[in-house]
C-alpha positions as CSV (number, residue, x, y, z in Angstrom):
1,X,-152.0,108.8,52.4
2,X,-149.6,107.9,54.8
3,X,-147.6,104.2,54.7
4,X,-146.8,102.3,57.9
5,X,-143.6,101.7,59.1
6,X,-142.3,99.1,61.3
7,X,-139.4,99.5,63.1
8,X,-137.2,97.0,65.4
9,X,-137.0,97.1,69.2
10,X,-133.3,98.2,69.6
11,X,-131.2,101.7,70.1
12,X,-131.6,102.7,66.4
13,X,-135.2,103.6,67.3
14,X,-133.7,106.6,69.3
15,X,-132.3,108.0,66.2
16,X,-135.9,108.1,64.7
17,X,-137.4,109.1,67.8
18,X,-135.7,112.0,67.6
19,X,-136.3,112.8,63.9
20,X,-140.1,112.4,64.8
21,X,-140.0,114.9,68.1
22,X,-137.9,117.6,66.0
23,X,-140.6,117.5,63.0
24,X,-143.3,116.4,61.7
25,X,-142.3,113.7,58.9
26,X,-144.4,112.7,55.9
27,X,-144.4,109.5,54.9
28,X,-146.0,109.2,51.0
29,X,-147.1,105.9,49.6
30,X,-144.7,104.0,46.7
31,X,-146.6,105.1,43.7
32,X,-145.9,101.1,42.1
33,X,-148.8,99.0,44.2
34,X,-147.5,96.6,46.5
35,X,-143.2,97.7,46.3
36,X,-141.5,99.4,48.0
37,X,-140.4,102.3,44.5
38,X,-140.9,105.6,44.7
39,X,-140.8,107.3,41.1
40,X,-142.0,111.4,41.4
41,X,-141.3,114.9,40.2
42,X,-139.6,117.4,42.2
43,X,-139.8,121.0,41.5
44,X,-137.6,123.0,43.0
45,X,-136.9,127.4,43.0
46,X,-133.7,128.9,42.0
47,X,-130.9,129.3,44.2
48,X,-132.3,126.8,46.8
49,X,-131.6,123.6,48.4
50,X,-133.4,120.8,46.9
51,X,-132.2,118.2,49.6
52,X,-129.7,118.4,52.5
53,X,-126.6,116.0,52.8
54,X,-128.6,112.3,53.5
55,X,-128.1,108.9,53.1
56,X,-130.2,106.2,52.8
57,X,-130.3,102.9,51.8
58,X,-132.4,102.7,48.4
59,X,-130.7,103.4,45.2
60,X,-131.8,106.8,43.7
61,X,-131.9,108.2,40.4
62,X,-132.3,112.0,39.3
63,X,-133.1,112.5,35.4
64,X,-133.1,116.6,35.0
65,X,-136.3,117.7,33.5
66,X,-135.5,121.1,33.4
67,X,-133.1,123.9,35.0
68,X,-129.8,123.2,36.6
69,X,-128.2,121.8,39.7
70,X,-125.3,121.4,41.8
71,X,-125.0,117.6,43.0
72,X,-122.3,116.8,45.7
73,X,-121.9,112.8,45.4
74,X,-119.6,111.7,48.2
75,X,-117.5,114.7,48.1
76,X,-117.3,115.0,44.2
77,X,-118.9,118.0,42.8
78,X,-121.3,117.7,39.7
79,X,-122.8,120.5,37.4
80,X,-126.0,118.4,36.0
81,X,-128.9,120.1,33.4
82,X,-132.2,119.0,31.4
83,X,-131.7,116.0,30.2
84,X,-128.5,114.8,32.2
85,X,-128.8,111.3,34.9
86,X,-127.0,110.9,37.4
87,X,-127.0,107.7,39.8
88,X,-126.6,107.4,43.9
89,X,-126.0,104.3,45.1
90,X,-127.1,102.9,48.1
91,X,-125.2,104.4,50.8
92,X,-123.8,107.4,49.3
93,X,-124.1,110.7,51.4
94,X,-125.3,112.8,48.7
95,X,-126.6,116.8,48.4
96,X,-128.5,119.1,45.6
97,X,-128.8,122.5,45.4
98,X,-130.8,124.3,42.0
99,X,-129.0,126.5,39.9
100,X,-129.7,130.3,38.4
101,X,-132.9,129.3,36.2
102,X,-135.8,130.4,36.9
103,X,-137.7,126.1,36.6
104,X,-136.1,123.4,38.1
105,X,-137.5,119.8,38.0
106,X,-136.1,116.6,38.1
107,X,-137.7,112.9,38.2
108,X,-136.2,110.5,40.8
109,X,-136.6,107.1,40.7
110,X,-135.9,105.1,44.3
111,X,-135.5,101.2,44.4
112,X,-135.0,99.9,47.4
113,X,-132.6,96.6,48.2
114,X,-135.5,94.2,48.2
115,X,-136.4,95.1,44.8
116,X,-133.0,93.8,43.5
117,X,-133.0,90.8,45.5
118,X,-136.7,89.8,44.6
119,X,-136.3,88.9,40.9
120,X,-133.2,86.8,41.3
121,X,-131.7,83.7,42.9
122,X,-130.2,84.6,46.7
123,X,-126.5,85.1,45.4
124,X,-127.0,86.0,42.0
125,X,-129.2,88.8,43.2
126,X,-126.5,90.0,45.5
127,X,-124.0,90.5,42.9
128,X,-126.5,92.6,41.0
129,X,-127.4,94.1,44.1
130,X,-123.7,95.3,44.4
131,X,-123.1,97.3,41.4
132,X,-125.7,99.5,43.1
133,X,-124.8,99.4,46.7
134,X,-121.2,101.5,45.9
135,X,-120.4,104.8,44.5
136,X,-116.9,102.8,43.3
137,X,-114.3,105.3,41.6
138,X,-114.3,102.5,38.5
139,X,-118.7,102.7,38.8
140,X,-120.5,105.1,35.9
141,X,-122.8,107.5,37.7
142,X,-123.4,110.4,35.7
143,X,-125.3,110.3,32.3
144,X,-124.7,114.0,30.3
145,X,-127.8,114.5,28.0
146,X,-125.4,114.1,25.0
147,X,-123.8,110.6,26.0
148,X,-127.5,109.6,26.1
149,X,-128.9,110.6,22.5
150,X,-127.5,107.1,21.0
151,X,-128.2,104.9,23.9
152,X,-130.3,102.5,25.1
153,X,-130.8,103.9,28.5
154,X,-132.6,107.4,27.2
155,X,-135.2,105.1,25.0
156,X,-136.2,103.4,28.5
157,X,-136.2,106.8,30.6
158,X,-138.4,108.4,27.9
159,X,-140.7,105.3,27.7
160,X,-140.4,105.2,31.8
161,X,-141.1,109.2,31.9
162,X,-144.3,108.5,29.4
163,X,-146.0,106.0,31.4
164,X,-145.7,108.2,34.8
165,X,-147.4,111.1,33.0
166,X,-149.8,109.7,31.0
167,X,-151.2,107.4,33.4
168,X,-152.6,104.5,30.8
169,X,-154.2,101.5,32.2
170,X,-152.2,99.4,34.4
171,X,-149.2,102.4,34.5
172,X,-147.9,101.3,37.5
173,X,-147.3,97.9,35.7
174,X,-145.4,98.8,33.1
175,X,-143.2,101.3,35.5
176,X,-141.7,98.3,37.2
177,X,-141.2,96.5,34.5
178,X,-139.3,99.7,32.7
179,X,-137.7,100.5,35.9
180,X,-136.2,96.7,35.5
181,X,-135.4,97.1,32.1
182,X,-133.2,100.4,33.1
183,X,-131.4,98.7,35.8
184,X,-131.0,95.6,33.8
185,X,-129.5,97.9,30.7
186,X,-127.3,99.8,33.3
187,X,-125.9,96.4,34.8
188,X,-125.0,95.2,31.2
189,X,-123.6,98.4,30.0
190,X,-121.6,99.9,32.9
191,X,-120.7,96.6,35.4
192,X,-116.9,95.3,35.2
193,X,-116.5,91.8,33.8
194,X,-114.6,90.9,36.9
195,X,-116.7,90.6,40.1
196,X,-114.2,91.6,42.6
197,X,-115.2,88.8,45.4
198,X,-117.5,85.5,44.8
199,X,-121.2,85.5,44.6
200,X,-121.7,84.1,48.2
201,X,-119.1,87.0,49.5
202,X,-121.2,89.2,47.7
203,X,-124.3,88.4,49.5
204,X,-122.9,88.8,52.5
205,X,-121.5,91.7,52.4
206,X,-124.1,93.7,50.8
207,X,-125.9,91.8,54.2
208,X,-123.7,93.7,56.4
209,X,-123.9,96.9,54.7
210,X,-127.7,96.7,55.2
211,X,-127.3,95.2,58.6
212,X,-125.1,98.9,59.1
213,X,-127.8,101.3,57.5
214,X,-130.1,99.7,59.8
215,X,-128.2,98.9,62.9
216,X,-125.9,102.2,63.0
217,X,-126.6,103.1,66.4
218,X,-125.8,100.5,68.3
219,X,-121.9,99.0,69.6
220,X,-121.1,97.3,66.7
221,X,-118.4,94.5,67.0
222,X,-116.7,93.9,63.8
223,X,-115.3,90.3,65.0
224,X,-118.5,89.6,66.1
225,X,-120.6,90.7,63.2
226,X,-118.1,88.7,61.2
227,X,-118.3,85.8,63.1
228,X,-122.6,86.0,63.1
229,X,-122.2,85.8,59.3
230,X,-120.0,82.9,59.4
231,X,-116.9,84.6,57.9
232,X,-113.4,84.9,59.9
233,X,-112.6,88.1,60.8
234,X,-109.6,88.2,58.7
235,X,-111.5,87.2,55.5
236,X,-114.1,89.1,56.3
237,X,-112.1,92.8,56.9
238,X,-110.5,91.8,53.3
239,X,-113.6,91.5,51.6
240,X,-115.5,94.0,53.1
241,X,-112.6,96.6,51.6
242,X,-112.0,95.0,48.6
243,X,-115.5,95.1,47.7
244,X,-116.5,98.9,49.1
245,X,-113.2,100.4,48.6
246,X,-113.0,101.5,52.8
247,X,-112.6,99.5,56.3
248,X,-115.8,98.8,58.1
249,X,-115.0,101.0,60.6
250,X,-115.0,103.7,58.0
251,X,-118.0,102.5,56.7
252,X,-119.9,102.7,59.7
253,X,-118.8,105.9,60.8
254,X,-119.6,107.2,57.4
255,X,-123.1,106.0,57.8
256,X,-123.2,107.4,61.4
257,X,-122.0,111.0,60.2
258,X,-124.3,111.3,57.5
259,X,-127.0,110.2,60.0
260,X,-126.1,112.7,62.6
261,X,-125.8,116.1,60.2
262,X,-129.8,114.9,59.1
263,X,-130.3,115.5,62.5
264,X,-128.2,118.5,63.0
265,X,-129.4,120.6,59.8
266,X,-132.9,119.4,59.4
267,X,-134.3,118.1,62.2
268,X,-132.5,121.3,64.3
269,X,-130.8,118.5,67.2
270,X,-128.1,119.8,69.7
271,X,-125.0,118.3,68.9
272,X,-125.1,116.2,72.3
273,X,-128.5,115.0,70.9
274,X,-127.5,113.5,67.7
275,X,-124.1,112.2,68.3
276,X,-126.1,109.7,71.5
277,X,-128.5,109.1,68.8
278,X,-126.3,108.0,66.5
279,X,-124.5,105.5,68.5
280,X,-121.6,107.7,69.9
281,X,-121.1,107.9,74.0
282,X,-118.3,109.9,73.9
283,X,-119.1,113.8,72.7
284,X,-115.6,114.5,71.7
285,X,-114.9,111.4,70.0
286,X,-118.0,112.2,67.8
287,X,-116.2,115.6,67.6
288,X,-113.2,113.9,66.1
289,X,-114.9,111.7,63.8
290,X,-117.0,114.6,62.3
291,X,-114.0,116.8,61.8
292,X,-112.4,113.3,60.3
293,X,-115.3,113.4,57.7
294,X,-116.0,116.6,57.2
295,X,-113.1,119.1,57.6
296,X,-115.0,121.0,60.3
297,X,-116.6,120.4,63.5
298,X,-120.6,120.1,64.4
299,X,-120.4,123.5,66.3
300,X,-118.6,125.0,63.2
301,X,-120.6,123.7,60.9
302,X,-123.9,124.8,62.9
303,X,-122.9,128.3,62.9
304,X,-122.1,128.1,59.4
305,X,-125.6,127.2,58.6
306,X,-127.1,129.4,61.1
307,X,-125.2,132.3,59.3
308,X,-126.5,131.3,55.6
């Protein structure tokens, strides 16, 4: 079945109009009735891609039911295997590819930003929001299958895991509640004692992160922006880094570049195509951006592919 989606009048529609003329895109329902979670299996064949560099704003989890894979997380490198978890927070531009065995399967887990905000008060639920919003050097996100045995998460995976395949009465129930409970034992195991910024900084800035992941495509100005969310631009520009680690500029490009190689590598767009679709006029500036990011150019990295 496919789900509906709505999308605002403004130029980031011309990033998705795109995606829709270069492919045919299927849309599945949230298997939890009613939000927004997606919790499936994905097999996957040796030696192949299992998803191309993306980023989007949900948080994702991978839980390795069998075989091997090789997770790039924001440019750091993972091995991962049965039984290992490994977190992607919103935002971060992320890539797996399956190993030498022969099976390969992994459960993911998707919660999207509402889902944090929905069971707690407006700022509270920004701060929990936040633990999940950036892949922070100081932030946990890989689970091996040994650092699990004694721990509190893998009891909640493997009662999580249980109710998806046995499909008891009222399942999809007791998935959100367990998907709660994981993120809930997460947050308490693995969050620093400190928050780095208030809770009503918080909230805003996970605002304007989202505002980004939405928004990308269009001439964002950052005194602006900072100004529509009632902060000064000075406090705003030291809060925005203290809290994701990078200037907003580099955020946003991030997000832009991530966007644009989607288009590039799997929808098949020129290089022209995705860098006006992605909210950059100038072609060569996009050039030097990319190359910024990624150590290579779009025309490089095309022929790379192409050559694969």
């Amino acid at each position: 079945m496919n789900a509906t989606i709505k999308l605002s009048k403004n130029i980031t529609n011309l990033f998705f109009e795109v995606l829709m003329k270069k492919s045919d895109i299927r849309i599945e329902e949230p298997r939890v009735a009613g939000q927004e979670i997606e919790f499936f299996v994905q097999n996957n064949l040796k030696n192949t891609i299992a998803c191309r560099a993306h980023i989007h704003k949900a948080v994702e989890l991978l839980y390795v039911k069998e075989g091997s894979y090789t997770v790039t997380l924001d440019n750091t490198r993972y091995e991962i295997g049965e039984g290992d978890l490994i977190l992607f927070c919103s935002g971060a531009i992320h890539h797996v590819v399956t190993g030498e065995s022969a099976q390969n399967s992994y459960y993911v887990i998707k919660i999207p930003p509402s889902f944090f905000l929905g069971f707690a008060k407006r700022d509270a639920g920004a701060e929990y929001a936040m633990r999940f919003a950036l892949n922070r050097r100081e932030s946990k996100c890989l689970w091996r299958k040994e650092e699990l045995k004694e721990n509190e998460i893998k009891r909640v995976l493997d009662t999580l895991v249980n109710e998806f395949t046995q499909g008891k009465y009222a399942s999809e129930v007791a998935i959100k509640l367990k998907i709660m409970e994981l993120l809930l034992t997460i947050l308490r195991q693995y969050t620093p004692s400190e928050p780095l910024v208030n809770d009503q900084t918080s909230h805003l800035i996970y605002a304007v992160m989202n505002y980004v992941q939405e928004r990308f495509a269009e001439d964002i100005d950052e005194k602006e922006l900072a100004k529509s969310y009632g902060m000064s631009y000075s406090h705003f520009s030291r809060s925005f880094k203290k809290v994701t680690g990078m200037t907003f500029k580099n955020y946003l490009n991030r997000t832009r570049i991530s966007k644009a190689e989607q288009l590039l590598f799997l929808k098949g767009c020129s290089v022209s195509e995705a860098a006006i679709a992605c909210g950059y006029n100038s072609i060569s500036y996009f050039i030097k951006v990319y190359r910024l990011f990624t150590g290579t150019t779009p025309y490089k990295a095309l022929r790379s592919e192409a050559a694969k």
